[in-house]
C-alpha positions in Angstrom: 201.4 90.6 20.0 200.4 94.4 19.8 201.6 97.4 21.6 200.8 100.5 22.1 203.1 104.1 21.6 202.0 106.6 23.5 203.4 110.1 23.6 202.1 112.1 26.9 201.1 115.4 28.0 198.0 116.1 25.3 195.0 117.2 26.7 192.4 115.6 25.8 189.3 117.4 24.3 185.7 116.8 22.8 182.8 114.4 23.0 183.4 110.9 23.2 180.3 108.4 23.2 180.8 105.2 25.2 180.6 101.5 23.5 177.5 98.9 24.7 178.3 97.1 27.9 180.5 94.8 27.9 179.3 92.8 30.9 175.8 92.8 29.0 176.8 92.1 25.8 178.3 88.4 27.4 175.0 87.7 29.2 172.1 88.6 26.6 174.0 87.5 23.7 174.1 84.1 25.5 170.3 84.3 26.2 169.4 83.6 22.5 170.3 80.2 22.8 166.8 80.5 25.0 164.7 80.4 21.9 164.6 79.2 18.6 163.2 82.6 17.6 165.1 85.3 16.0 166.4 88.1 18.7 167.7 91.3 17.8 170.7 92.8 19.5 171.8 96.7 18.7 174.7 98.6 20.4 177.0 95.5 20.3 180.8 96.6 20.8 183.3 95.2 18.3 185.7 94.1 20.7 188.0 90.5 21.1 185.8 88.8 24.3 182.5 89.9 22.4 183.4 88.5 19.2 184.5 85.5 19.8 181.4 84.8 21.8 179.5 85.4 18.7 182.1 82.9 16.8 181.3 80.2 19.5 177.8 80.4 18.7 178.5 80.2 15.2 180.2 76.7 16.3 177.1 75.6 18.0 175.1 76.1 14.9 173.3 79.3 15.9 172.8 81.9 12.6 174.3 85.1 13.0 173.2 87.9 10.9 174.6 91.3 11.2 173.0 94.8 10.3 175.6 96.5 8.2 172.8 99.5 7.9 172.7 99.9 11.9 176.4 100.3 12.4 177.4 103.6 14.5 180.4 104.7 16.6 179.3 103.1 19.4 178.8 100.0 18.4 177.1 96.9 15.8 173.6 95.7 15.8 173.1 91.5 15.1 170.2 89.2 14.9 171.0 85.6 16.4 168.5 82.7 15.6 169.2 79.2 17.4 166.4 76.8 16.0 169.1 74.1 15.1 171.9 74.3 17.6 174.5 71.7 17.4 174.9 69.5 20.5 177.2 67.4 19.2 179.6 70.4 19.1 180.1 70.1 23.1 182.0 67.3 23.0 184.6 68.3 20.1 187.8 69.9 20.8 187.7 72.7 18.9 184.6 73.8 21.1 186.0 73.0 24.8 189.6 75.1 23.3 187.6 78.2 22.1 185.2 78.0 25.4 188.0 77.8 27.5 189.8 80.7 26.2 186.6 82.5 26.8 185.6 83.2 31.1 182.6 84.6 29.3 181.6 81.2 27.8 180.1 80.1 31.4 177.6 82.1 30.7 176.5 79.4 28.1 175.6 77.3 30.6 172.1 78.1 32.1 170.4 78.6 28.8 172.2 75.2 27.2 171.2 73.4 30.2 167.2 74.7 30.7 166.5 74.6 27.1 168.5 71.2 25.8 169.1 69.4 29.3 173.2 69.7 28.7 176.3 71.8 29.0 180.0 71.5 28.9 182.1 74.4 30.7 185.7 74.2 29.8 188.3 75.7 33.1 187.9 79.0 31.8 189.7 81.8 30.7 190.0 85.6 31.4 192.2 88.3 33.4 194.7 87.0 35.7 193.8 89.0 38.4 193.0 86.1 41.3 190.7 83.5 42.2 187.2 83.8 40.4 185.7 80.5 41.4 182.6 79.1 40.0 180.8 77.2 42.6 177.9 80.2 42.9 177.0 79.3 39.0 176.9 75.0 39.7 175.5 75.1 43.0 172.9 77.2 41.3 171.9 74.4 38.8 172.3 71.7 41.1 169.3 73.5 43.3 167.2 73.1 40.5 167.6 69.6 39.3 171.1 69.3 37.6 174.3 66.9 37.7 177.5 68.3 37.9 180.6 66.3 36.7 184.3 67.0 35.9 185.4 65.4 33.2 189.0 65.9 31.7 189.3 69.4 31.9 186.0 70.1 31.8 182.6 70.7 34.1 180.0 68.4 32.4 176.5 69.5 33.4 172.9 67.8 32.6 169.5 67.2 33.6 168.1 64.1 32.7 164.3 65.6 33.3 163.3 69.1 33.0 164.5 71.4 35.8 162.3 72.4 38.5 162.0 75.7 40.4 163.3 76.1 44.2 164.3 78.8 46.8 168.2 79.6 47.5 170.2 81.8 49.1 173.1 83.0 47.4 175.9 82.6 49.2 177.9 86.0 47.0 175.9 88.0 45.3 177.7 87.0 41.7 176.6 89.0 38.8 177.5 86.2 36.4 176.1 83.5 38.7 172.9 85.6 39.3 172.5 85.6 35.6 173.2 82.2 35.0 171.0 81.2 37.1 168.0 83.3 36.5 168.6 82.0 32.4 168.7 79.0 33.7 165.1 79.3 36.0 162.6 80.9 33.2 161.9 77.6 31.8 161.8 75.3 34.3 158.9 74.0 36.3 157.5 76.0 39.1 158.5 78.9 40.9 162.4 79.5 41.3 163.0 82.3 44.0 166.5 83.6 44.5 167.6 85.8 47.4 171.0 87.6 47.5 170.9 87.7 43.7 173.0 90.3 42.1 171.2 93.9 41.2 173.9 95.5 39.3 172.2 97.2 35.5 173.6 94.2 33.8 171.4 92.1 35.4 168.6 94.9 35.4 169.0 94.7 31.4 169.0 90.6 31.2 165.8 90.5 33.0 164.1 93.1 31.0 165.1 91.3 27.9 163.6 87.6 28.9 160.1 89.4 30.2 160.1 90.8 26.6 161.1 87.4 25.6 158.1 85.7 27.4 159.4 84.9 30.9 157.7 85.9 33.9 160.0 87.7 36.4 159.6 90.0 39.0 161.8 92.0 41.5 164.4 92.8 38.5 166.6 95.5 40.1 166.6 94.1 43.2 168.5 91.0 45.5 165.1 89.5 45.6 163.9 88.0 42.2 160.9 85.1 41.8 161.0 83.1 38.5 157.7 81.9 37.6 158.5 79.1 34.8 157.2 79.1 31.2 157.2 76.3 28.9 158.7 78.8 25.9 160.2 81.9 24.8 160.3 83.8 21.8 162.3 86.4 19.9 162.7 90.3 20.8 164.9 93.4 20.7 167.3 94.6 22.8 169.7 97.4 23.1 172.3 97.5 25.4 173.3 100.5 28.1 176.8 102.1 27.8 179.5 100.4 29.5 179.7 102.0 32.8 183.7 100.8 33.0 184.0 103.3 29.5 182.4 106.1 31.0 184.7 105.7 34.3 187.7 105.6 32.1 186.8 108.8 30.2 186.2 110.3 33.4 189.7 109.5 34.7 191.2 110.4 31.2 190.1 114.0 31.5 191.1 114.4 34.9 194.8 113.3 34.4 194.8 115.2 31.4 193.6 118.3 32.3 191.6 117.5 29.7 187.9 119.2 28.6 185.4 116.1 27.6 181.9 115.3 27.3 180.6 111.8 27.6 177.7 111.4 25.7 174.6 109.2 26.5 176.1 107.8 29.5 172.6 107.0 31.0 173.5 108.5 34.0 170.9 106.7 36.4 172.8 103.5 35.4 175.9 104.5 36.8 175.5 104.5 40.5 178.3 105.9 42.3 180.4 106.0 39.9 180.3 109.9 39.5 180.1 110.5 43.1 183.7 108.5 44.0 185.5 110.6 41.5 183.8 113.6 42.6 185.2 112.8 46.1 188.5 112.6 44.5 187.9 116.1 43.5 187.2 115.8 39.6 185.0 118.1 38.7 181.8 116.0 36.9 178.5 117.5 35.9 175.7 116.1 34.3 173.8 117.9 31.4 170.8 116.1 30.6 171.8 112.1 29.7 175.7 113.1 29.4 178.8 113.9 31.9 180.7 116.6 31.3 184.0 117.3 32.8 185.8 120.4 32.3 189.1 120.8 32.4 191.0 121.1 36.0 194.1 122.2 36.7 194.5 120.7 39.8 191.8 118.3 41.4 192.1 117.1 46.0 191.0 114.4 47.4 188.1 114.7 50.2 188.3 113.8 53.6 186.0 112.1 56.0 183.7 114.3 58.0 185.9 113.5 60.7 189.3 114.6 58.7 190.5 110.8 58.3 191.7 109.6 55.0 189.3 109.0 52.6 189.0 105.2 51.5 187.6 103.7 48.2 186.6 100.5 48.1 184.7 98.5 45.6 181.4 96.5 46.9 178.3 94.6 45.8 176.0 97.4 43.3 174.8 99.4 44.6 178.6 99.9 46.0 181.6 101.5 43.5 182.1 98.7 40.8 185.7 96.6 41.3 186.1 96.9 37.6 186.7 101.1 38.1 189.2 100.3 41.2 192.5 100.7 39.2 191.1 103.7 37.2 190.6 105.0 40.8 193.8 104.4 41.9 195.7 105.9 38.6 193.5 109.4 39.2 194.8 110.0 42.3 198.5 109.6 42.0 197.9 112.8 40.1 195.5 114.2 42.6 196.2 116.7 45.7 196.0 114.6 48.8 196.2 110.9 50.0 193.5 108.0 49.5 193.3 104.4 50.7 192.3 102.2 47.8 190.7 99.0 49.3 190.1 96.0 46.4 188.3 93.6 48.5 186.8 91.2 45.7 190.1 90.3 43.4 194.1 89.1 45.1 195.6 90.2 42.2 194.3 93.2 40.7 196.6 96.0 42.8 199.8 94.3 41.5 200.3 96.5 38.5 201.0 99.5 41.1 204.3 98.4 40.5 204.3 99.8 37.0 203.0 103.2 37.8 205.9 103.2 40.8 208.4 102.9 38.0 206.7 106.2 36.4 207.5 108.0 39.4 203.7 107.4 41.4 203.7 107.8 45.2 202.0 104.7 46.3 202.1 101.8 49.5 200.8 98.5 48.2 199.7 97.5 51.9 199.0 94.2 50.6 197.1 92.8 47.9 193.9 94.5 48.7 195.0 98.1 50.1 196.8 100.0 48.0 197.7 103.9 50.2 198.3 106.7 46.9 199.7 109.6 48.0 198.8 112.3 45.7 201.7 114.5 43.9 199.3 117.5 42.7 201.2 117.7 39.6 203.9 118.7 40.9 206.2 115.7 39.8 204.7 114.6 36.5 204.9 110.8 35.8 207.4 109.7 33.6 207.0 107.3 30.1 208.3 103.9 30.5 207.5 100.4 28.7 205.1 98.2 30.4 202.8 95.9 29.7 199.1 95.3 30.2 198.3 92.6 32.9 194.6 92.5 32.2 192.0 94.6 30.9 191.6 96.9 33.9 195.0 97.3 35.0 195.9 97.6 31.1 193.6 100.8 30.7 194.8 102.8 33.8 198.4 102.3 32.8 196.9 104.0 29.7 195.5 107.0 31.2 199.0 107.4 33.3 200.6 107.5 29.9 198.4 110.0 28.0 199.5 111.8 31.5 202.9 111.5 31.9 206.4 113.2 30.2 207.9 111.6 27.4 207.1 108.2 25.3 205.4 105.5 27.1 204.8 101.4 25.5 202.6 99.3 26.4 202.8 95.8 25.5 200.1 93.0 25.5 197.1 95.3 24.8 195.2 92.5 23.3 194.3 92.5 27.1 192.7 96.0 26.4 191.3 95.3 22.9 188.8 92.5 25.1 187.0 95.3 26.5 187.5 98.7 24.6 186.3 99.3 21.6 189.4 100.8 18.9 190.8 102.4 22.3 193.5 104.0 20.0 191.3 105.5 17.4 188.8 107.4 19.4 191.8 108.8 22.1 193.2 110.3 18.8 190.1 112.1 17.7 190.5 113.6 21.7 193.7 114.7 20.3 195.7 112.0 21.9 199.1 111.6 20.6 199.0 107.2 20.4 200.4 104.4 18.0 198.9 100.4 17.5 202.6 98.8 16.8 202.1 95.1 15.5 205.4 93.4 16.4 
């Protein structure tokens, strides 16, 4: 287990460009398994989830070829080729222990199931950070022809024929499920229509990549999406957007501090309202062609309702403020002038490393395990360093920015949890001039 020394107080300076999308990368890496032609995949972050993706199609026989040649800051460029996939892998237990270390391994399932009639979906893994249940994704497959089983420890799914489209109604608009199920609808039979479908860029990108692909589907970037069925797809390339959770970060990194950075191609029409929540916490963020810059603030207050209530950030369905950016939210205020009632309304679990940050010296009312109330301290009590640890990757990364923020020497332990989703964290924080250590105990 690795840790991470953090001396605060450094402002952080300079340009910074973010990694592919993580999110992505787990869906249209998964979406080669759709053909047995080669598909090329550029702006690939090297981080833990990704890669061992990549290793478990490796297992199941897919070839894996990477692009030395392409290799930049932000990220890796592979070619995947699954003409002879290994079914017999499924059943072994090397495959149902790597899987189910994996929560992005579900996303296995549509493509296995549409293109070789089988799939086996180990209890999965993933942040601790409440109930994520699964039903959306089965449900989905059952609609269009499949068997669902649980079989020691595992969901077994098949279809003994090919599958055949179908309308259905969502009932959550699940981002994963959405895409599960839409990998799972461009080869079947017929017309698959799904309503309520997710619409957030990951999704956008997934689509784009199987109509390049050969599949015929329309509505992508909307909750409405028809699947017209081919009998085949073949190979293309892809390049994936910048994570919208990295760009977040940086933006919260500046502010707390007092830092001067520019975010390069952030592919600002991607990002929602991502810019416009922190701007309502009163960071400062401007947009200069495809970038964000954010200049440095001394001090940075929280907006009000038009009606002088409390302002209130909540995470909701995209177009909404992504829950992934809620506990990056909530570490930017503690630092901000004013009050704001953070309102997690998808995950149980995810306000619970609050405690943490009270230990630095934060102002904050965990109202229950959604509402969090932060009561600003406009600098004027700095946090202080302690030794934590990293409950998941979220929670891990905005006990980050309250270090490179606060007096003294701060630890953080388990940041394997932050190594899943951000790519050599350490490295690129000290090129900003931040002052941080990787310890491997």
């Amino acid at each position: 287990m690795s840790s991470f020394e953090i001396v605060g107080g450094h402002r952080l300076n300079g340009e910074i460009t973010p990694q592919g999308a993580k999110n992505e990368a787990l869906q249209v890496i998964c979406a080669v398994l759709l053909t047995p032609e080669r598909v090329r995949i550029e702006h690939v972050p090297d981080i833990r989830d990704v890669n061992k993706l990549i290793d478990l199609l490796r297992l199941l026989g897919v070839k894996v070829y990477e692009d030395a040649s392409a290799l930049c800051e932000s990220g890796r460029t592979f070619e995947f080729q699954s003409d002879e996939v290994n079914l017999g892998v499924l059943d072994t237990p090397e495959f149902r222990q790597q899987a189910g270390a994996l929560r992005g391994s579900i996303m296995l399932l549509g493509p296995m199931l549409t293109r070789f009639g089988q799939a086996v979906v180990p209890q999965p893994g993933g942040d601790k950070i409440g109930r994520r249940r699964l039903d959306t994704h089965f449900i989905g497959m059952e609609r269009l022809g499949a068997e669902v089983e649980y079989k020691r420890g595992a969901y077994v799914v098949s279809a003994r024929k090919r599958l055949k489209g179908c309308y259905m109604l969502l009932d959550e608009a699940s981002v994963t499920g959405t895409a599960n199920i839409v990998m799972a609808s461009v080869l079947t039979r017929g017309t698959t229509t799904i309503m309520n479908a997710a619409c957030e860029p990951y999704v956008y990108q997934l689509c784009n990549m199987l109509n390049a692909m050969g599949a015929r589907i329309s509505g992508v970037g909307s909750n409405l999406l028809i699947i017209r069925g081919v009998k085949e797809l073949h190979g293309c390339t892809h390049r994936l957007l910048p994570d919208m959770i990295e760009v977040g970060s940086f933006i919260g990194m500046a502010a707390m501090t007092q830092g001067d950075i520019t975010i390069k191609n952030a592919q600002v029409q991607h990002l929602g309202l991502i810019p416009q929540v922190f701007r309502r916490l009163g960071i400062e963020v401007w947009q200069r062609g495809d970038d964000l810059y954010v200049p440095a603030q001394e001090h940075y207050e929280i907006e009000r309702f038009m009606d002088g209530s409390i302002m209130t950030v909540a995470d909701a369905p995209w177009p909404g403020f992504t829950p992934d950016l809620i506990s990056i939210a909530l570490v930017v205020a503690t630092q901000a002038k004013g009050s704001v009632l953070i309102h997690q309304k998808m995950f149980e679990s995810r306000l619970f490393f609050v405690d943490k940050l009270i230990d630095m010296g934060a102002q904050i009312i965990l109202c229950d395990p959604h509402r969090a109330t932060v009561i600003g301290l406009d600098r004027q009590h700095k946090l202080r360093g302690v030794r934590m640890a990293s409950p998941d990757i979220r929670a891990g990364v905005a006990l980050l920015i309250a270090a490179l923020s606060a007096d003294g020497v701060s630890r953080i332990d388990n940041i394997e949890q932050i190594d899943r989703g951000y790519q050599y964290i350490d490295q690129r924080l000290a090129h900003l001039g931040a002052e941080i250590k990787r310890l491997n105990n």
